[in-house]
C-alpha positions as CSV (number, residue, x, y, z in Angstrom):
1,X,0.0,0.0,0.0
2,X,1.5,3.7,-0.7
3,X,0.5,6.2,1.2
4,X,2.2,10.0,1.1
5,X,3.2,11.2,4.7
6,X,4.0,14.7,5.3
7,X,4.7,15.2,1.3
8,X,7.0,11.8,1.0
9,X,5.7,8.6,-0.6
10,X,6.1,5.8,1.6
11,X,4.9,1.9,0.9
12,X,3.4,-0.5,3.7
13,X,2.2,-4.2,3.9
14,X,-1.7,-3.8,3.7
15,X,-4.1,-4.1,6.0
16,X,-2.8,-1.0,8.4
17,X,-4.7,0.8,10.8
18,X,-3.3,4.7,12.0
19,X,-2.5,3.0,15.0
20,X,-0.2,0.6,13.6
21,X,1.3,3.4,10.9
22,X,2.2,5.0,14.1
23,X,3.9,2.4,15.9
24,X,6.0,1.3,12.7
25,X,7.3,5.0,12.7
26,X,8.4,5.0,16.1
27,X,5.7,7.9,17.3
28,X,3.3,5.7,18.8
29,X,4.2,7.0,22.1
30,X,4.9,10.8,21.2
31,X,2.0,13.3,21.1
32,X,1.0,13.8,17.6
33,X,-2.2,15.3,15.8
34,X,-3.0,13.1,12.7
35,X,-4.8,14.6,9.4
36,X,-6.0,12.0,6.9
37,X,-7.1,13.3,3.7
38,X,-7.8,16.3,4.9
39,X,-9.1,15.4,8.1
40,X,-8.2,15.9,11.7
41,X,-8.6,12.5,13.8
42,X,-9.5,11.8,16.7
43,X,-6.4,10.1,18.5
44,X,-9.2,7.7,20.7
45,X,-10.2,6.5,16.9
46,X,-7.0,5.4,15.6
47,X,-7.2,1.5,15.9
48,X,-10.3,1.8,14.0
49,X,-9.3,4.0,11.3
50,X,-8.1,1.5,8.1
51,X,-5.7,3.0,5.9
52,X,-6.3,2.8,1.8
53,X,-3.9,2.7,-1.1
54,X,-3.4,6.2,-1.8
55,X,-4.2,8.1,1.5
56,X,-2.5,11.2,2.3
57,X,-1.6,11.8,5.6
58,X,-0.1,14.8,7.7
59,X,1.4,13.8,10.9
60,X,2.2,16.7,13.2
61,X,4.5,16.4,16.5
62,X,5.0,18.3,19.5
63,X,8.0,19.6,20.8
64,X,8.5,21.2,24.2
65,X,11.5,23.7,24.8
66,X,12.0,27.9,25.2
């Protein structure tokens, strides 16, 4: 499955849930906001969101400092 994260194309196995996207790029315990095709989700959700051949997602992290 390709899918474009934060403007790059990147290729999975398929099935993949947002949850599992997460974990395979090491931010599944970072606090993120995650926007798939143009939608903001809700973080409670992401085990139940399916990802598709061609979904475009933003991933956004936060960074504490001064």
């Amino acid at each position: 499955m390709n899918l474009i994260i934060n403007g790059q194309n990147k290729t999975f196995a398929a099935p993949l849930n947002v949850a599992e996207l997460l974990l395979r790029l090491d931010l599944d315990k970072k606090p993120v906001v995650v926007e798939l095709n143009r939608e903001i989700l809700i973080a409670d959700k992401y085990v139940d969101i399916q990802l598709d051949d061609g979904d475009t997602l933003e991933i956004i992290q936060f960074v504490g400092g001064g």
